[in-house]
C-alpha positions in Angstrom: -30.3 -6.1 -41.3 -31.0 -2.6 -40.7 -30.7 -0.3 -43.9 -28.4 2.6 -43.7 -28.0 5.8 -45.5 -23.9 4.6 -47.0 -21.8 6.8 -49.0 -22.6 6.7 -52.5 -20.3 4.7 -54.6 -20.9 6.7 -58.1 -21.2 11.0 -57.7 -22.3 12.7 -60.3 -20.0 15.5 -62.4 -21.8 18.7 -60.3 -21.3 17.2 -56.8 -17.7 16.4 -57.6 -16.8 20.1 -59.2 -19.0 21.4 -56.0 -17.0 19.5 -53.6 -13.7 20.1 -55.2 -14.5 23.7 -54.8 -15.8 23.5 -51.2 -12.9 21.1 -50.3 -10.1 24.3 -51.4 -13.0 27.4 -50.0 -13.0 25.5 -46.3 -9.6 24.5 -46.4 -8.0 27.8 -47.1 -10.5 29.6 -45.2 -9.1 28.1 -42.3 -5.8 28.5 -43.0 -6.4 32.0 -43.3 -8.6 31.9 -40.3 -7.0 29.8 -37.8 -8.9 31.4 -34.9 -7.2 29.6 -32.2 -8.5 26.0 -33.3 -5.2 24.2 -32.1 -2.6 25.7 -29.8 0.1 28.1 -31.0 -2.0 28.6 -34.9 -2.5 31.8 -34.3 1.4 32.6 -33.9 1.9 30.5 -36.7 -0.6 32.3 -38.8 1.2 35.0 -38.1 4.6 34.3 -40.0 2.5 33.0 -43.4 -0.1 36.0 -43.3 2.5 38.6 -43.4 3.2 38.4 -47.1 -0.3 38.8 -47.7 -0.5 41.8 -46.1 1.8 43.3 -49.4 0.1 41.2 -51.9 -3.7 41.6 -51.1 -2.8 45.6 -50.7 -0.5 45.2 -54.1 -3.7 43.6 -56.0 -6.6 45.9 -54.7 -4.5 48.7 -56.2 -2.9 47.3 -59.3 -5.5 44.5 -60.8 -8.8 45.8 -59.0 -7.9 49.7 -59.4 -9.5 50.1 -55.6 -9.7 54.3 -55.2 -8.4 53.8 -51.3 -4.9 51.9 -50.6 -5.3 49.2 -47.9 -3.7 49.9 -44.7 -5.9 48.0 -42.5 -5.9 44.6 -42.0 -7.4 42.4 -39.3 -8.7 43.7 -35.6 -10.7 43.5 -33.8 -12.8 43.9 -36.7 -12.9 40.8 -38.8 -14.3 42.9 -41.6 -12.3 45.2 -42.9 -11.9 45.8 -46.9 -8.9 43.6 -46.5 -10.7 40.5 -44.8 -13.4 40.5 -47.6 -10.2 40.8 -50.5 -9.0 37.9 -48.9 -12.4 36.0 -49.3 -12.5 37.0 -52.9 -8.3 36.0 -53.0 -9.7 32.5 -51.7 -12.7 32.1 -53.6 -10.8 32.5 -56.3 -7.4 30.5 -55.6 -10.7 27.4 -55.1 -12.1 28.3 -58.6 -9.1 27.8 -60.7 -7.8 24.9 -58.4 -11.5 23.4 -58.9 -11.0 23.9 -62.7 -7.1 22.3 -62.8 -8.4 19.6 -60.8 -11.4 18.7 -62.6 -9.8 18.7 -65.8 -6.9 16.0 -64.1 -9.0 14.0 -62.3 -12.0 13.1 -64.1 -12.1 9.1 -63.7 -13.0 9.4 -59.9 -15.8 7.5 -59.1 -16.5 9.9 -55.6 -14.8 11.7 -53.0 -16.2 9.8 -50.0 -13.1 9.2 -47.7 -12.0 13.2 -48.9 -15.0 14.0 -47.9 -15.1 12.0 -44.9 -12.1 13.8 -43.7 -13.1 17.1 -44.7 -16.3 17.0 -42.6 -13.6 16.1 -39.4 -11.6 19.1 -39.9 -15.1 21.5 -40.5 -16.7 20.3 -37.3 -13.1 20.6 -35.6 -13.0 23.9 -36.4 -16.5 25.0 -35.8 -16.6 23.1 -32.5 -13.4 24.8 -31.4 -14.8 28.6 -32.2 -18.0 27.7 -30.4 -16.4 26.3 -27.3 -14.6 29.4 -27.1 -17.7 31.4 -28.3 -19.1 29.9 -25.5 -17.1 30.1 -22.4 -16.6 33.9 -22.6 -20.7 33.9 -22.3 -20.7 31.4 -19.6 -18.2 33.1 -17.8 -19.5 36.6 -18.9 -16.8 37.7 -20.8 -17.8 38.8 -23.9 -20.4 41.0 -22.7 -19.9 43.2 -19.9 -22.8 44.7 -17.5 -23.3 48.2 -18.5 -20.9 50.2 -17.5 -21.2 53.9 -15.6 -20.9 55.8 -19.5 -23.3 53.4 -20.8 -26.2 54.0 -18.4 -25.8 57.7 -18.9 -26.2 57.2 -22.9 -29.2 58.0 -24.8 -30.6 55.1 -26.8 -29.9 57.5 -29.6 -26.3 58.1 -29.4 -26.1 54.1 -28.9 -23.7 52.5 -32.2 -26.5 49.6 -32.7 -23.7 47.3 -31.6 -23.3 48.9 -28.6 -27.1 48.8 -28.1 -26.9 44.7 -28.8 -23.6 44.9 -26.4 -25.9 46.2 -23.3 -28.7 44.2 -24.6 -26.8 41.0 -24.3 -24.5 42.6 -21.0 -27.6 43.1 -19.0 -28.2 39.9 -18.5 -26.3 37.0 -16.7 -28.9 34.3 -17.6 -29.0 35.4 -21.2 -25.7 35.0 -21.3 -25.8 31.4 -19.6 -28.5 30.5 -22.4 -26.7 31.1 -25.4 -23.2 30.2 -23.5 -24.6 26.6 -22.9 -25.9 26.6 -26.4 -22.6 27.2 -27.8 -20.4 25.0 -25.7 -23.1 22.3 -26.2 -22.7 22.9 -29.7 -19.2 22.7 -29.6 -19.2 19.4 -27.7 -21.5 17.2 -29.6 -19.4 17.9 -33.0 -16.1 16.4 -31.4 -18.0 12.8 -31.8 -19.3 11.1 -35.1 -22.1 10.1 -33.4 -23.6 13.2 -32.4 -22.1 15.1 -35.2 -25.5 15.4 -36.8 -27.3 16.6 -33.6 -24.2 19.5 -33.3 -24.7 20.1 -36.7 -28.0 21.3 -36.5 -27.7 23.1 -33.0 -25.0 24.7 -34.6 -26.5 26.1 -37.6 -29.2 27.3 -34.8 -26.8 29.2 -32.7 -24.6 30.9 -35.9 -27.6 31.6 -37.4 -28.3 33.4 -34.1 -25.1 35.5 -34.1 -25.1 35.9 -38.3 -28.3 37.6 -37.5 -27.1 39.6 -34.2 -24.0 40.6 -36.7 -25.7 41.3 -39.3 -28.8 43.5 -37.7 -26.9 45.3 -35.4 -23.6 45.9 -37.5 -21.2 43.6 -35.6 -18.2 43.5 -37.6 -17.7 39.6 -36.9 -19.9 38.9 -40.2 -17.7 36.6 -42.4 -16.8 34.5 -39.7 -20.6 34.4 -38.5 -21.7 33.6 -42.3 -18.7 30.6 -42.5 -19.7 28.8 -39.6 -23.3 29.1 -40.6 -22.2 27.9 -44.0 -20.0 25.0 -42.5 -23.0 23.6 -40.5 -24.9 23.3 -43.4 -22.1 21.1 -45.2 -22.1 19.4 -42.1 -25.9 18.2 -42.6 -25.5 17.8 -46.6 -24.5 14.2 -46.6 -27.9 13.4 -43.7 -30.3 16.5 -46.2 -32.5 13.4 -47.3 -33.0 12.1 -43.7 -33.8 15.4 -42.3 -36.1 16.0 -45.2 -37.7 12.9 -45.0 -38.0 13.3 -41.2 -38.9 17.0 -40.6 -41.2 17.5 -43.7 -42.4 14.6 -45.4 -43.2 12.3 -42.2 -41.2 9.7 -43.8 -38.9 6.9 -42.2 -35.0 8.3 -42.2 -32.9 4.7 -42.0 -29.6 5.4 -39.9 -26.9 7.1 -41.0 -24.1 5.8 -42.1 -20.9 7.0 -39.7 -18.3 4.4 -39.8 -15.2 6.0 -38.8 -12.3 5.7 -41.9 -9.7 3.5 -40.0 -5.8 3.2 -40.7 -4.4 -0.4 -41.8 -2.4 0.0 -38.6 -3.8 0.1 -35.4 -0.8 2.7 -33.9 -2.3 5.4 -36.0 -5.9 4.7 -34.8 -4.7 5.1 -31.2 -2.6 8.0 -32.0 -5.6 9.8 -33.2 -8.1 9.1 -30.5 -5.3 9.6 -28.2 -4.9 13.1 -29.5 -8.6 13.8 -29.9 -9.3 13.5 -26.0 -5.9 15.0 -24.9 -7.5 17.9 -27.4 -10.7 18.1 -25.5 -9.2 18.5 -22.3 -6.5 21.0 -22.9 -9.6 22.9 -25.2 -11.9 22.9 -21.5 -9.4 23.3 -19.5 -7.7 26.2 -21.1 -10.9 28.1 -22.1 -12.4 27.7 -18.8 -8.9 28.8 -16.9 -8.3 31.5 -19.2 -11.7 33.0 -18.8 -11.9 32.6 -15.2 -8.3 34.6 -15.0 -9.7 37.2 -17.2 -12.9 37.5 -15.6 -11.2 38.7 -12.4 -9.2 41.2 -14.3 -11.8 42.9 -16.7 -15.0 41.0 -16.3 -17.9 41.8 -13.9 -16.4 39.8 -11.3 -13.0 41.9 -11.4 -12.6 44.4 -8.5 -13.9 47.7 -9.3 -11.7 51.2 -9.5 -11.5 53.2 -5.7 -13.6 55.8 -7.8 -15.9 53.8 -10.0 -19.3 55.1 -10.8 -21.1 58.4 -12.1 -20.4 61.8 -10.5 -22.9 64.5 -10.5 -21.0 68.2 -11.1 -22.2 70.3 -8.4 -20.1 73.5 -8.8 -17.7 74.0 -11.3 -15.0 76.6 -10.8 -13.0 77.8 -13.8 -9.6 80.4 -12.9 -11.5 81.1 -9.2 -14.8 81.7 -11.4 -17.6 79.8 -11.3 -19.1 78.5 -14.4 -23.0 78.4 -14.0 -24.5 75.2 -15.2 -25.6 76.6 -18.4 -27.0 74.2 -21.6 -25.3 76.9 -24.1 -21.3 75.7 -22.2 -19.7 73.5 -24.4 -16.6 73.3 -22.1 -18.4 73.1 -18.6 -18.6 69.3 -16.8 -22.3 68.1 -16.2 -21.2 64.3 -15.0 -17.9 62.5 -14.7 -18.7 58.8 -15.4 -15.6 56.5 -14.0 -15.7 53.0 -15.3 -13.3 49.7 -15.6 -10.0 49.2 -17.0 -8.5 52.8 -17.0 -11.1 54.7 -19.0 -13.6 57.7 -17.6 -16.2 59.7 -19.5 -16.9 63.3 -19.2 -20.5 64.6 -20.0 -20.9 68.3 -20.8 -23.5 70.7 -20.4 -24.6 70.2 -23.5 -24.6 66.6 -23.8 -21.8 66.0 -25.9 -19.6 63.2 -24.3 -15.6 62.6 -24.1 -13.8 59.7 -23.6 -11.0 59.8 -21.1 -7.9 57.8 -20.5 -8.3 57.8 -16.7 -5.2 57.2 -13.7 -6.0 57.6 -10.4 -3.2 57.3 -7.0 -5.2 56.0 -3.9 -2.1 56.6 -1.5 -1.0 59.9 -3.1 -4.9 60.6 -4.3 -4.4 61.6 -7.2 -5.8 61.6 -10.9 -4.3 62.2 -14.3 -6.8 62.1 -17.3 -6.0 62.6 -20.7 -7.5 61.6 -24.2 -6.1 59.2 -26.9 -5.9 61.6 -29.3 -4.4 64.0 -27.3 -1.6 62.4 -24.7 0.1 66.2 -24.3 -2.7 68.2 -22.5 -3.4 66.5 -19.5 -5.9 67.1 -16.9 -4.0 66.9 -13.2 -6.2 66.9 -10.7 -5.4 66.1 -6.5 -9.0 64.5 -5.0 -10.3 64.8 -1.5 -13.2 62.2 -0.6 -15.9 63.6 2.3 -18.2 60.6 3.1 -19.1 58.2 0.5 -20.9 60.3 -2.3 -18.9 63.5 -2.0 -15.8 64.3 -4.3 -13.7 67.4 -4.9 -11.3 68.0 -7.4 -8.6 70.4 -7.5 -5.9 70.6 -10.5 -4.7 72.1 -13.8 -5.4 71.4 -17.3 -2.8 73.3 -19.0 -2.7 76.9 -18.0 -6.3 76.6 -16.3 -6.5 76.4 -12.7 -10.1 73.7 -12.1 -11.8 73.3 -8.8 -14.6 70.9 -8.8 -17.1 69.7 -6.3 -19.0 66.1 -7.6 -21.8 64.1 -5.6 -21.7 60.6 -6.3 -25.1 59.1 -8.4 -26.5 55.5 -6.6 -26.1 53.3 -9.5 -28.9 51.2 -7.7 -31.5 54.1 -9.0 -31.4 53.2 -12.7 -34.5 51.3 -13.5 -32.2 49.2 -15.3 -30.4 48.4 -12.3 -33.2 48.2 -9.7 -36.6 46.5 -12.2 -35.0 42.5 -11.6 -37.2 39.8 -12.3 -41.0 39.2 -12.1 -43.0 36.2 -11.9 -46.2 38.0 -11.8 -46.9 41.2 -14.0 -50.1 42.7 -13.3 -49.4 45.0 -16.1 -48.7 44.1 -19.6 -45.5 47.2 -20.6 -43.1 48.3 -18.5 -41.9 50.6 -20.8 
């Protein structure tokens, strides 16, 4: 009979506090941080997260004396001052429910079919976030080719997670790499079986994004650190075998991953039943979502009439024209016309603006205007000669603008036009 690494009928006092504690930490976490994992959470989440957003506020100023009110709460960002509050608010909500618990229950011998079910719901949830993760790379999503204003932007003025956003943009097979990774990931934690494989691929592939998030100011860094931290609960129960196989070159018997059945075999089916039907709505959802969504704002989604980078060739202010002097703060240099309604303006002196952007094909015309300003408008009719020559002629409030643009060939950008080299005679291309 083969010997098998089994659950351990006696814990000791530390791992029962410790996984008391993790038990609450995870649980709420997740609560707190649905992030899609079943269908409709995140409209749930939104009913019980609302009186939070009084409390947590309420507590920063009247128990931890905070010298700024919170007003934000979670965005796009998933690190605002009130995401880490909430952390602390969980962290300790665990701690005193670790303490009441401990002091109520200390005749338990272990935790093993808690703990059994815990580890379902953690590689649920982390399997879930990286199957999404995953899909937006695969179907290049999440990172967009650089756009028109991007290209034009010195590596200086880059935020350094705009710099890891064209890093990772740039290319399609990067994005396939780590997109397989993370849907692989994702895949082998839905089984028992391969949960230890996932586990470790896992704790791989957050550990890659904690890092990205971290290095490069991503503000995705709690969620990044939790799954990183979940995959390492994940391999707690198999640390000996890894240890034993990785390091000291010793045998690592089997683990033990009997599934914790129900007396009744209805609920049994029920749950498999409901694990597959899972899988397949969680593939078929992300992959049809993302595909829809890659058609509307991806890099397979038809590009604006006027997309790409325009060179200012005359600029005529009031029937005067404004020579292309460094020392004009006002004059254009480039009009850079991306994706999704937005344009960029580059002035003589460098400085950059960005630009609600609405152009007419029939009536050809073009309204631009910037968020923080939705009065003053820029109104402008457009005449096309060939296919690199513009002209624009409008109003921006009591100014009359006539301006004459020459399309740039995207296709010159080194960036654009380097591809890929088997052979490299030369060691930097710089």
């Amino acid at each position: 009979m083969t010997d098998t690494n089994a659950s351990p009928i006696y814990w000791s006092a530390p791992q029962k506090i410790a996984f008391r504690f993790i038990l609450q930490l995870f649980t709420l976490y997740i609560i707190f941080n649905p992030n899609g994992v079943l269908p409709y959470t995140e409209v749930i989440a939104e009913y019980y997260i609302k009186p939070f957003h009084t409390l947590i506020p309420w507590l920063a100023q009247h128990v931890l004396h905070l010298g700024q009110p919170i007003t934000v709460f979670t965005n796009g960002s998933g690190d605002t001052t009130y995401d880490y509050l909430i952390i602390l608010f969980i962290a300790t909500v665990a701690a005193i429910g670790t303490l009441i618990w401990s002091i109520a229950d200390r005749r338990s011998r272990n935790y093993n079919k808690l703990f059994y079910w815990l580890c379902v719901i953690v590689r649920y949830y982390v399997g879930i976030t990286m199957l999404s993760y995953g899909f937006v790379k695969v179907i290049k999503l999440q990172f967009p080719s650089p756009s028109p204003g991007r290209l034009v932007q010195s590596i200086g003025n880059a935020s350094p997670m705009g710099l890891a956003w064209t890093y990772m943009g740039y290319s399609r097979g990067f994005n396939y790499f780590t997109g397989i990774a993370e849907v692989s990931c994702g895949l082998l934690l839905f089984f028992r079986k391969t949960t230890t494989l996932g586990a470790v691929l896992g704790l791989v592939v957050a550990g890659n994004i904690m890092a990205i998030n971290y290095c490069f100011d991503v503000p995705v860094k709690l969620l990044s650190t939790t799954l990183v931290l979940m995959s390492l609960f994940l391999l707690s129960k198999d640390a000996s075998r890894l240890i034993n196989f990785f390091f000291l070159n010793k045998t690592a018997p089997p683990s033990e991953i009997e599934p914790h059945r129900f007396r009744l075999k209805w609920k049994n089916v029920t749950l498999s039943v409901f694990k597959y039907i899972l899988l397949v709505y969680l593939l078929v959802s992300n992959i049809n979502d993302d595909i829809k969504a890659a058609t509307q704002y991806g890099d397979a989604a038809v590009k604006p009439h006027l997309y790409g980078i325009y060179d200012i060739q005359t600029y005529v202010l009031n029937k005067d024209t404004v020579a292309p002097l460094t020392t004009n703060i006002n004059r254009w240099r480039k009009l850079m016309v991306g994706a999704s309604g937005r344009a960029m303006v580059k002035k003589m002196n460098d400085s950059t603006e960005n630009y609600t952007f609405r152009s007419d094909i029939k009536a050809h015309t073009i309204v631009m205007f910037t968020d923080a300003d939705t009065v003053n408008k820029y109104y402008f009719n457009y005449a096309e000669s060939g296919k690199t020559n513009l002209i624009l002629t409008g109003k921006y409030g009591i100014d009359s603008l006539h301006i004459s643009l020459e399309k740039f060939d995207l296709n010159k950008f080194r960036l654009n036009n380097r591809g890929f080299h088997w052979i490299n005679e030369y060691p930097y291309n710089k």
